[in-house]
N, C-alpha and C positions, 0 to 999 in steps of 0.2 A: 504494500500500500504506500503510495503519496501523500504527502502533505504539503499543502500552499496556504502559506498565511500573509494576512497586510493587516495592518494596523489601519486605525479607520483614520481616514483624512479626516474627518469632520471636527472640529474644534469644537462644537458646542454639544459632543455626546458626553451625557452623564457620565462618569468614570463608575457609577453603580450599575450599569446596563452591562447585559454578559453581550459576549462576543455571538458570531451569527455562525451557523456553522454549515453547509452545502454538503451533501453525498453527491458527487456524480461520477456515476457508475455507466461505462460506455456502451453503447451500440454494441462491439461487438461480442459483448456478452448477447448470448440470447438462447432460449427465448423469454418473451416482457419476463414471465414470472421468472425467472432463472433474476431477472436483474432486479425485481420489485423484492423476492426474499434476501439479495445481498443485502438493499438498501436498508431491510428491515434488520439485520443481522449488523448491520455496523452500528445502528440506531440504539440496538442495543447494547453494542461494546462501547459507545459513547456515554452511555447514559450517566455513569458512575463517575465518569470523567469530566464531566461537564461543568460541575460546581468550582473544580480546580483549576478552570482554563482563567485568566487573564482578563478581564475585561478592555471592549474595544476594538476587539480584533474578528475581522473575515477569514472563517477558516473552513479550506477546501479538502475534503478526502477522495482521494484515488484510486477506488479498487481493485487486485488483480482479483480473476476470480481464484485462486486456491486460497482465501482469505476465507470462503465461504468453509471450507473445508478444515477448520481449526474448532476443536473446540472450544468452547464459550470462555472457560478462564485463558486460555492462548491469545484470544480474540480480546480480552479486555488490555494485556498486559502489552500487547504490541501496540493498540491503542495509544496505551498511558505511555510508553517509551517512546513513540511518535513524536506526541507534544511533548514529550520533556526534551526530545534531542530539536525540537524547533522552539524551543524557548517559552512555550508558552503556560507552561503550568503555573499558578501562586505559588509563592514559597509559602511552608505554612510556621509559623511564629510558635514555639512552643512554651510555654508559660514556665517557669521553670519555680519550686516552692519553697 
């Protein structure tokens, strides 16, 4: 899988708004359903990740399809290793006592 990310030109977006995020999964995957279950499959390996993304940012995922053919924990961790090797996770602040 690919990833393309831009930071959003617009100067007047809240810094609280999360970023936007695109599957687009090609043509020639086929057939539709073959490419409607990736998108749902990646939707899913996003989902956990989602909170941790960066506010502000367009971000685009790239499917090959043996990406479909991972199980579900494989699927989240390449995920989250994606955005972390494009910069875009939060750091998260640990409170220390």
């Amino acid at each position: 899988m690919k990833i393309v990310s831009v930071k959003s030109p617009e100067p007047e977006i809240d810094s609280e708004v999360s970023s936007f995020i695109a599957i687009c999964v090609p043509r020639s995957i086929r057939p539709t359903p073959v490419r409607n279950r990736l998108k749902r499959i990646i939707r899913e390996a996003v989902n956990d990740s989602i909170i941790m993304i960066q506010p502000g940012y367009y971000v685009g995922l790239l499917p090959k399809p043996s990406f479909a053919g991972l199980n579900s924990e494989e699927r989240k961790i390449q995920v989250e290793l994606l955005l972390r090797k494009a910069g875009l996770l939060k750091s998260i602040k640990m409170n220390r006592i």
